[in-house]
C-alpha positions as CSV (number, residue, x, y, z in Angstrom):
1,X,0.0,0.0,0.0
2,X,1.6,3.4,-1.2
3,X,-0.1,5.2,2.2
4,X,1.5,4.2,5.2
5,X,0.2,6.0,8.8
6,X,3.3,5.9,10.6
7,X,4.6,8.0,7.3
8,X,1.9,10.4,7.4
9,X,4.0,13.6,9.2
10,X,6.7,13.0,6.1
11,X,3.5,13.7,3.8
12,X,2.3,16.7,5.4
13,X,6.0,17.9,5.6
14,X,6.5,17.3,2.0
15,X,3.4,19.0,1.3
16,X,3.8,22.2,4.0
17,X,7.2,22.5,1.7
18,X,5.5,22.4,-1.4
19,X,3.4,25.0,-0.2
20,X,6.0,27.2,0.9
21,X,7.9,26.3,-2.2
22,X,5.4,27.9,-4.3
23,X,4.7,31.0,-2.1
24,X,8.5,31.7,-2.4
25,X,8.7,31.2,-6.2
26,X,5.1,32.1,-7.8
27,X,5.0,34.9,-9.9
28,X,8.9,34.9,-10.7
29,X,10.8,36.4,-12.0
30,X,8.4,39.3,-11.5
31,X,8.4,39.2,-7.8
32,X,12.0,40.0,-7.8
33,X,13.5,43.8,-7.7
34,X,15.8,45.4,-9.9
35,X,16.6,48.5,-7.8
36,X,18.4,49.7,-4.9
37,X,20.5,47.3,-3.0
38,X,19.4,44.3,-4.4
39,X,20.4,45.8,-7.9
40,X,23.8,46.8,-6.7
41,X,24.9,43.4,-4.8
42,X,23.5,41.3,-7.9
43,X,25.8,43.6,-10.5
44,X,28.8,43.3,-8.3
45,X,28.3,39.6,-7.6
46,X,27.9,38.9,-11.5
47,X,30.7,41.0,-12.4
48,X,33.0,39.2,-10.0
49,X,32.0,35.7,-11.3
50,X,33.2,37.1,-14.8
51,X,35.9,38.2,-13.1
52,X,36.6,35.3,-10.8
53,X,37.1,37.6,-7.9
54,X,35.9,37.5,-4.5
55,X,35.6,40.9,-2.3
56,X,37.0,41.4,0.9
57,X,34.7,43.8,2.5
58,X,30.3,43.5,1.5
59,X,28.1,47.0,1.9
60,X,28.3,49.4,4.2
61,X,26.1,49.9,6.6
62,X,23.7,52.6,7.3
63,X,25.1,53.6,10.4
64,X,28.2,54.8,9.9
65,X,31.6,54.4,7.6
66,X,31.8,50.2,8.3
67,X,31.2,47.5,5.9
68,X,29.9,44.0,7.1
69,X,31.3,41.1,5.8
70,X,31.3,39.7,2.3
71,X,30.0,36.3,3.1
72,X,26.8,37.3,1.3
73,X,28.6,38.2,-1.8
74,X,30.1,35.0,-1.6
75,X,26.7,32.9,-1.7
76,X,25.7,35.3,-5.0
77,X,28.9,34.7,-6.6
78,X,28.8,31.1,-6.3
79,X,25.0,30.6,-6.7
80,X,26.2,31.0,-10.4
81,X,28.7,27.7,-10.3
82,X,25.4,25.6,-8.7
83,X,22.3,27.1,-10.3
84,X,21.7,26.7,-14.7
85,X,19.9,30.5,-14.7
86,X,20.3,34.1,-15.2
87,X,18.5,34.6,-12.1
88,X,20.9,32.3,-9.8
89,X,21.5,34.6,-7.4
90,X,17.4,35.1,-6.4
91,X,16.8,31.1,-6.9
92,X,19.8,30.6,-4.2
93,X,18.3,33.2,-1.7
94,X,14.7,31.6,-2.3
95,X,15.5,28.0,-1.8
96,X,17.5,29.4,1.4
97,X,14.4,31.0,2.8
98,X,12.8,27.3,2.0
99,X,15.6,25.7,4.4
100,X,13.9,27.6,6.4
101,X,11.5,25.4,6.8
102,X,12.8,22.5,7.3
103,X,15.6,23.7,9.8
104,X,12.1,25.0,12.1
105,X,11.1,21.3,12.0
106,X,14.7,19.8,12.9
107,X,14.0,22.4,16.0
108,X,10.8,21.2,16.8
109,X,12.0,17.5,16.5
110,X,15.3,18.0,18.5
111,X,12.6,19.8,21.8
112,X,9.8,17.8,21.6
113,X,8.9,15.6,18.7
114,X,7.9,15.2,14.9
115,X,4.4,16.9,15.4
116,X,5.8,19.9,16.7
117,X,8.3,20.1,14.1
118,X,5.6,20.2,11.8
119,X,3.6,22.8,13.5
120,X,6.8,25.0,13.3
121,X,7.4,24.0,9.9
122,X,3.6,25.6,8.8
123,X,4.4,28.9,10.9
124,X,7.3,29.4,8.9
125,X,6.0,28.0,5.3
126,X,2.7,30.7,5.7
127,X,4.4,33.3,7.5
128,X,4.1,36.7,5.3
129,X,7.7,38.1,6.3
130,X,9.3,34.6,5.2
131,X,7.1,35.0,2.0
132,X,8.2,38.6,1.6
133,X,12.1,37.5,2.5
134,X,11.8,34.6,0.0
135,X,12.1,37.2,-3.0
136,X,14.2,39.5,-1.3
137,X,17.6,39.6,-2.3
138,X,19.3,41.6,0.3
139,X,21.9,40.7,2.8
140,X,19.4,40.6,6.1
141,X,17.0,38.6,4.3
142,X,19.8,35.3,4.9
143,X,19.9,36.3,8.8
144,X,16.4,34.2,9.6
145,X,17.7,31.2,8.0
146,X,21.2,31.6,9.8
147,X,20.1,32.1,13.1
148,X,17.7,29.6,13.0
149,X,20.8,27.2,11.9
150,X,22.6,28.6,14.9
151,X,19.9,27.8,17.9
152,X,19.3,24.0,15.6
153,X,23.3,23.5,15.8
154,X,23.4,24.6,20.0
155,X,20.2,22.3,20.5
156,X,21.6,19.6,18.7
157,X,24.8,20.2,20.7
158,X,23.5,20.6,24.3
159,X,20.3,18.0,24.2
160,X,22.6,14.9,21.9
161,X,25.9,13.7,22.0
162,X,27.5,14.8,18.9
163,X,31.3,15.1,18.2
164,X,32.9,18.4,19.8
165,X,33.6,19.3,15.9
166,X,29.8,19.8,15.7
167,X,30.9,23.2,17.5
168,X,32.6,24.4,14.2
169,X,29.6,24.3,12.0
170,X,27.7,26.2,15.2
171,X,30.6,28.6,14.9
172,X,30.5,29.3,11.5
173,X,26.7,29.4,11.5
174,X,26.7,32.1,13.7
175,X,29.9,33.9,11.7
176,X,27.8,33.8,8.6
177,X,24.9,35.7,10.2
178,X,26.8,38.1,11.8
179,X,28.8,38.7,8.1
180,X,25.4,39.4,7.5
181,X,24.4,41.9,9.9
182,X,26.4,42.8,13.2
183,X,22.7,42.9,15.1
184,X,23.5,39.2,14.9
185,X,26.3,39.0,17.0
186,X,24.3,38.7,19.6
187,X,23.7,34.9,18.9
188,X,27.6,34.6,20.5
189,X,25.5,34.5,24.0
190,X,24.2,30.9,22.8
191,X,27.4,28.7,23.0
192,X,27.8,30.6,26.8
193,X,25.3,28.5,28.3
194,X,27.9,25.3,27.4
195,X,29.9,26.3,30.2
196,X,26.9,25.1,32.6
197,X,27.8,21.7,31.6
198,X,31.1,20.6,31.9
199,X,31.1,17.9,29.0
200,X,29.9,20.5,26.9
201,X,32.5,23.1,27.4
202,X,34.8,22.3,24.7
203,X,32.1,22.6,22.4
204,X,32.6,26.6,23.5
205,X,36.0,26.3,22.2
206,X,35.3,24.6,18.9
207,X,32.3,27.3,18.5
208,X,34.6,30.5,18.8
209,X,37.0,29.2,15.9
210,X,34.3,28.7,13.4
211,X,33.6,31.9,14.2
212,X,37.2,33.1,13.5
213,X,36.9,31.3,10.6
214,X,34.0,33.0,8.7
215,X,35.7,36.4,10.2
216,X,39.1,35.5,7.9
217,X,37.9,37.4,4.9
218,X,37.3,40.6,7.1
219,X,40.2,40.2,8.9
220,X,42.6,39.9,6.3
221,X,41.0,43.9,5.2
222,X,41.1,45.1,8.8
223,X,45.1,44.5,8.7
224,X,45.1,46.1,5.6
225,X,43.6,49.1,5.7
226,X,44.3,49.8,9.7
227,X,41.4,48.5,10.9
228,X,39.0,50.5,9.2
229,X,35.8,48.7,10.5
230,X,37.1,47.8,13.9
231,X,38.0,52.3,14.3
232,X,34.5,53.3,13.1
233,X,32.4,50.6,15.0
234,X,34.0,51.5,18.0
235,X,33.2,55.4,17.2
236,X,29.9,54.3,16.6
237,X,29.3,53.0,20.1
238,X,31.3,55.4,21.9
239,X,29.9,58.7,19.9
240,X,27.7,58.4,17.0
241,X,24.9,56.4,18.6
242,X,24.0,59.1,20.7
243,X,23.5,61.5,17.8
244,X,20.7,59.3,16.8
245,X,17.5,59.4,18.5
246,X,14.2,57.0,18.2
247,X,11.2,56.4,20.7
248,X,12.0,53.9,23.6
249,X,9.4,53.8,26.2
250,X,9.1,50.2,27.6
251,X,5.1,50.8,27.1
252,X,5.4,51.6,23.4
253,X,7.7,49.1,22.9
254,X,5.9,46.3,24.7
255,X,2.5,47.4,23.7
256,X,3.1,48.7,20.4
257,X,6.1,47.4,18.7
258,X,6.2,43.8,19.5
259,X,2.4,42.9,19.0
260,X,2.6,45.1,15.2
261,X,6.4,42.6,15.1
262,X,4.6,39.9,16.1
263,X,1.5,40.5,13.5
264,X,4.4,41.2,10.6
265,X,6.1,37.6,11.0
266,X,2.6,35.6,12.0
267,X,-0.1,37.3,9.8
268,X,-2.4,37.5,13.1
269,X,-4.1,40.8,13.2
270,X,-2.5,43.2,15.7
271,X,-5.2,42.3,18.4
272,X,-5.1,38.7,18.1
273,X,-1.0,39.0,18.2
274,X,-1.4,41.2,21.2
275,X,-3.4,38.2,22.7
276,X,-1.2,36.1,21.9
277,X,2.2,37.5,23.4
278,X,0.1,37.6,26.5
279,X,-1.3,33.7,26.4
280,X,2.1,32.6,25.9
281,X,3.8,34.9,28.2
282,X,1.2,33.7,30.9
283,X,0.8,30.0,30.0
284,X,4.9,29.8,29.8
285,X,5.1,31.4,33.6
286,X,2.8,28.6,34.6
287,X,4.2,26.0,33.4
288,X,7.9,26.9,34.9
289,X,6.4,27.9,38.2
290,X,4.9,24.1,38.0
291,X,8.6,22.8,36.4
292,X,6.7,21.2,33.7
293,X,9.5,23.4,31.2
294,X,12.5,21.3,30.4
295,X,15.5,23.2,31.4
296,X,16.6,24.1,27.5
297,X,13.2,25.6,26.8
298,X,13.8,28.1,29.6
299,X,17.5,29.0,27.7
300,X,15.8,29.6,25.2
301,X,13.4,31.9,27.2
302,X,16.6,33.6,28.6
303,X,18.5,34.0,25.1
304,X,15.2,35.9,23.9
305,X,14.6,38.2,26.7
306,X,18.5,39.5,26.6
307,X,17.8,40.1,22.9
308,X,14.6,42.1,23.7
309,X,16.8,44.2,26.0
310,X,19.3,44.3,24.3
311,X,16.9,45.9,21.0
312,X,14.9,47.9,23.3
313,X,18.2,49.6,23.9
314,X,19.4,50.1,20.5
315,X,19.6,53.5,19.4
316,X,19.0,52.7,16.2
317,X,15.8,52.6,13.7
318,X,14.2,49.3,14.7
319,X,13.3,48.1,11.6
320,X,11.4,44.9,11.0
321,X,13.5,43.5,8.3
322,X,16.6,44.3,10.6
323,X,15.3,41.7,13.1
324,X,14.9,38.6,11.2
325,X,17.3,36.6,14.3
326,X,13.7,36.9,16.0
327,X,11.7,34.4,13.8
328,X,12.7,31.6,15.1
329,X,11.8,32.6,18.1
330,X,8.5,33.5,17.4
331,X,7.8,30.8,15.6
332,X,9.1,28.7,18.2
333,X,6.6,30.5,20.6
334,X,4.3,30.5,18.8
335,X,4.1,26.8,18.2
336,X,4.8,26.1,22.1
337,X,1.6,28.1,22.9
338,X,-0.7,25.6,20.1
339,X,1.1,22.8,21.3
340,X,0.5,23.6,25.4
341,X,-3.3,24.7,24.6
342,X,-3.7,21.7,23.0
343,X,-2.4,19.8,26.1
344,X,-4.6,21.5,28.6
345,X,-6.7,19.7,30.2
346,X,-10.1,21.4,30.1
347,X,-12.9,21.6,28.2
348,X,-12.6,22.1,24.3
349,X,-8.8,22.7,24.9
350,X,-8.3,20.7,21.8
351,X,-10.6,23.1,19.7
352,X,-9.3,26.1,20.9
353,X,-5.7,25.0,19.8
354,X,-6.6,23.9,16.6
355,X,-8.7,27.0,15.8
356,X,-5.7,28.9,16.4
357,X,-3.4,26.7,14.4
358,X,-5.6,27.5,11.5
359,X,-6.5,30.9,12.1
360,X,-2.7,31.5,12.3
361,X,-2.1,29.7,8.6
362,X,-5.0,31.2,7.2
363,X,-4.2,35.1,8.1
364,X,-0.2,34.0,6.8
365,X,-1.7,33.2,3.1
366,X,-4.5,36.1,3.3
367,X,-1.3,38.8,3.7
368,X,1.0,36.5,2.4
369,X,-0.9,37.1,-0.7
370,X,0.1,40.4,-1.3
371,X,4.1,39.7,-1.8
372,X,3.0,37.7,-4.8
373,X,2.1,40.6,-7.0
374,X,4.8,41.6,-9.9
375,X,7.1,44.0,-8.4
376,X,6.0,47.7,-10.3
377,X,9.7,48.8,-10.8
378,X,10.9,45.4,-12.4
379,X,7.7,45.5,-14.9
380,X,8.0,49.3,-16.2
381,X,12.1,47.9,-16.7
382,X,10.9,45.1,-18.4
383,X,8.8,47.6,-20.9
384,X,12.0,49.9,-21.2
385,X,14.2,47.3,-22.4
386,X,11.2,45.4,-25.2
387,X,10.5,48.8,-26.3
388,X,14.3,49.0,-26.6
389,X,14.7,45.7,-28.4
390,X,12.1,46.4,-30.6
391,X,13.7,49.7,-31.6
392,X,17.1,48.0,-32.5
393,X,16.8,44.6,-32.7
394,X,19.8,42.5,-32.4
395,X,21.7,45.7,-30.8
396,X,23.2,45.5,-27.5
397,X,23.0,48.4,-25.1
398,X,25.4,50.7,-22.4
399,X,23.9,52.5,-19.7
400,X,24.1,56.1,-18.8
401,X,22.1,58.4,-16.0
402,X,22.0,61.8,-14.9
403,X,21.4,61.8,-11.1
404,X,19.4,59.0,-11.9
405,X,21.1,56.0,-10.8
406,X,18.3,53.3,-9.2
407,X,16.4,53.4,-13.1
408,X,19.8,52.8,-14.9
409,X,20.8,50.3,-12.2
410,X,17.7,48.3,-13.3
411,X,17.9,48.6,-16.5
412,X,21.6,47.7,-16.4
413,X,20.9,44.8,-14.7
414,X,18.2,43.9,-16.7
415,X,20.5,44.0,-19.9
416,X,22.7,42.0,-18.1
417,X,20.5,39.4,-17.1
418,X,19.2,39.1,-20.9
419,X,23.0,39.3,-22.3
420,X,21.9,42.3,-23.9
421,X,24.8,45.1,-22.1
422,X,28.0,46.0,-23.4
423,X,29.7,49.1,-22.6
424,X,31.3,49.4,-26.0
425,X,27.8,49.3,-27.6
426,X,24.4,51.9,-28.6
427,X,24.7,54.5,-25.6
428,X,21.5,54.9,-24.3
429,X,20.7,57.7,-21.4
430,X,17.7,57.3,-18.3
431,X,16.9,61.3,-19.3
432,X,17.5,63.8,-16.2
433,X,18.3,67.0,-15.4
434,X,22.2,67.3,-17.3
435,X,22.2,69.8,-20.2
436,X,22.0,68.5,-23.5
437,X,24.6,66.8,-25.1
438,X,25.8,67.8,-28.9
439,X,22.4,68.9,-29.4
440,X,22.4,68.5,-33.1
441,X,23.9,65.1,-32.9
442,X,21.1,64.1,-30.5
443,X,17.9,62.6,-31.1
444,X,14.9,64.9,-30.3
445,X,12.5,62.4,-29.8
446,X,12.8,59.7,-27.1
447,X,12.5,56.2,-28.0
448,X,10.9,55.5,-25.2
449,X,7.8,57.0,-23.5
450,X,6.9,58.6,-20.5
451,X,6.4,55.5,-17.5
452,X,4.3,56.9,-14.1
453,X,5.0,57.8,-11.8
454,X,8.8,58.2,-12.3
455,X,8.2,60.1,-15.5
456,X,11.8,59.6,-17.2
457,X,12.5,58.7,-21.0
458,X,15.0,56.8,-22.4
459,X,17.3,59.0,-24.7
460,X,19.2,57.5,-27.9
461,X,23.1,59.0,-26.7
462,X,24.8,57.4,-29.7
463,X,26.1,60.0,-31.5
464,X,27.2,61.4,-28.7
465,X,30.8,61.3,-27.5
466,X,32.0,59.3,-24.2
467,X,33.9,62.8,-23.2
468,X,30.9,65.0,-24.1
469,X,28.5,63.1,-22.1
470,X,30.8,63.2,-18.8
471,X,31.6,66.1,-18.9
472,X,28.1,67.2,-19.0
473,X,27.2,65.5,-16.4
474,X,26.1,62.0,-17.1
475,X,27.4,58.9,-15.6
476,X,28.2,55.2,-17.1
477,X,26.1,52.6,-15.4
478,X,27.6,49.3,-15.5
479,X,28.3,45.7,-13.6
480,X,32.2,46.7,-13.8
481,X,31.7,50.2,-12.5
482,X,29.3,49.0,-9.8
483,X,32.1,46.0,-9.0
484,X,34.6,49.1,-8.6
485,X,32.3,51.1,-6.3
486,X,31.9,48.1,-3.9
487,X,34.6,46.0,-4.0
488,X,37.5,48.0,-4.6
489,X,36.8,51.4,-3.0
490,X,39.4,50.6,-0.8
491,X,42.0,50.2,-3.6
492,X,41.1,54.2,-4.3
493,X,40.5,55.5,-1.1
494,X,43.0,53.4,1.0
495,X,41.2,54.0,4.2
């Protein structure tokens, strides 16, 4: 018989990841943007696979003069040896988002058992933000997945009795997220609670140099440009932080911020979030007053409250996006709270917890739903470059902008996606606000029209020379000059 009961969670696994499959890759490539950073990293990551170059130093961040770590420009570069597409980079950070899922279920297996894996596995399959992450190529979108690695790796670690060289892979886990964004760094606090069992300390040791392991790359800049990063971070804390200002009452940030946090990662309406921070908060109390709460489940309760200090103390914008290293946990808490209702041993417990099970899966799709629309900027790129096509068919295209650089960044990329750019070839311009170039030389009529609401043309600059153009004003947009601008500013600059 092909149905077999005691393989009936594999089936609903397979299927929860066929559903969150399909929420991460419908409507692509569509879904996925062409502008800002995303357009940036993706240029510079396919130039340096031409190349066969890899960076030393990724972004910098919007704090201050520091750059995190180039970790994520690694998995874009190599995305292109593993992946058959044009659009290997997005593929790679979409089937990351789907590991996901299946590292939430390795959690819930390694706690409790298969059926609680699978209930954390749903919250993260329907879960809008992971649906919204699943197409978003920037570098905090990989910090849910790595974190969620990191607390799977310490479980793993502290609850079975794997080699101490399971500590490296915990170690680089937590590297990689913190290459990602420095917010993550506070993940180092997990491999401190080894030290409250002796036959686990070494695993401490082990965890610390995969961590120096992942930090080579960065490193290796630091001492080469005297300490660049290490100067400005510690400036940062010391001096710029306290020129930045944002609202941190403990009632605002209680009462406000985590239930509309807590509604952004579960779908749940802001009341029925609010709800259930409480139910979980009170329910959890309960059962460690009662010692019901295995020792590692209250860990985990200690990791999470030291990171909501620690954010309610940032200075800093506290951006959803920023705080992906909290999924897991919610999801995690989430899942304990369905589980523990369903456990409960009064009337129509067992309703109550299913109910919120689906209510829960149901709200994720219902504003999941909206991340599946085409993405406006990639679509009115998409109708620059056929209307360019069409124009000259068979022509390839260079890129230049006048103060105009996310349009020309997504057109550029665009080009380069379809194998369509060359800097040698037909000079076209993203009209702006630069004087006219050999005006008789010019064409007067765009060959484009006018897109809303941006309202800029596409100008034929053909006839016009490289030094004219400059030196009016406009600037060449392409992957080689973008791969100079990120990688190599440091060649120029020599901080």
């Amino acid at each position: 018989m092909f149905f077999k009961k005691e393989h009936l969670h594999l089936y609903l696994l397979a299927l929860i990841l066929l559903l969150g499959t399909f929420f991460r890759f419908y409507n692509t490539p569509l879904r996925y943007s062409l502008m800002g950073d995303t357009g940036r990293d993706i240029l510079m990551a396919k130039e340096a696979f031409r190349q066969r170059q890899l960076p030393l130093t990724s972004s910098f961040s919007s704090l201050g003069p520091f750059t995190f770590g180039p970790w994520y420009y690694y998995i874009l570069i190599l995305s292109h040896f593993f992946i058959p597409s044009v659009w290997a980079p997005w593929i790679a950070v979409g089937f990351i988002s789907v590991s996901l899922i299946i590292i939430m279920y390795k959690i819930g297996v390694v706690l409790e058992n298969k059926w609680f894996g699978l209930i954390l596995a749903g919250l993260t399959a329907f879960s809008p933000s992971q649906i919204s992450t699943g197409t978003a190529t920037v570098q905090h979108s990989l910090v849910g997945p790595l974190t969620a690695l990191s607390l799977y790796l310490f479980l793993k670690i502290l609850l079975q009795k794997p080699k101490p060289s399971w500590g490296i892979f915990l170690g680089i886990a937590i590297g990689l997220a913190i290459n990602m964004h420095y917010q993550s760094a506070s993940f180092l606090i997990l491999p401190l609670f080894f030290l409250l069992k002796k036959k686990k300390r070494i695993n401490l040791a082990t965890t610390l140099l995969g961590v120096f392991f992942t930090a080579l790359p960065l490193l290796f800049f630091e001492l080469n440009n005297h300490w660049f990063n290490t100067r400005n971070i510690i400036r940062f804390f010391l001096v710029d932080q306290y020129r930045l200002w944002t609202p941190n009452r403990w009632l605002t940030y209680g009462f406000k911020f985590w239930p509309q946090f807590w509604s952004e990662v579960t779908g749940l309406p802001f009341v029925l979030s609010f709800l259930s921070i409480a139910a979980f908060a009170i329910l959890f109390t309960i059962q460690t007053l009662r010692r019901k709460n295995p020792i590692v489940w209250l860990l985990i309760a200690v990791h999470f409250c030291i990171l909501v200090v620690m954010v309610r103390y940032w200075r800093g914008e506290k951006f959803f996006g920023y705080l992906q290293f909290f999924h897991p946990y919610i999801f995690l808490f989430m899942g304990y709270l369905i589980r523990r209702i369903f456990n409960l041993q009064i009337r129509f417990a067992h309703f109550l917890s299913i109910g919120l099970l689906v209510a829960v899966f149901g709200f994720g799709i219902l504003n999941g739903k909206k991340f599946l629309k085409s993405t406006f900027s990639t679509v009115e790129t998409i109708k620059k470059y056929n209307e360019l096509t069409e124009n000259y068919p068979g022509e390839k295209f260079s890129v230049y902008h006048c103060h105009n650089s996310n349009e020309a960044m997504a057109l550029t990329l665009y080009l380069d996606v379809q194998q369509d750019y060359d800097e040698k070839r037909r000079k076209i311009g993203i009209e702006g606000n630069c004087p006219v170039v050999e005006k008789q030389s010019l064409s007067k009529k765009p060959i484009v029209k006018k897109f809303p609401p941006a309202g800029l043309k596409i100008m034929d600059l053909q006839e016009a020379t490289t030094g004219a153009l400059l030196k009016a004003g406009w600037q060449l947009m392409s992957p080689k000059v973008v791969y100079n601008d990120v990688a190599r500013w440091w060649f120029k600059l020599q901080p």
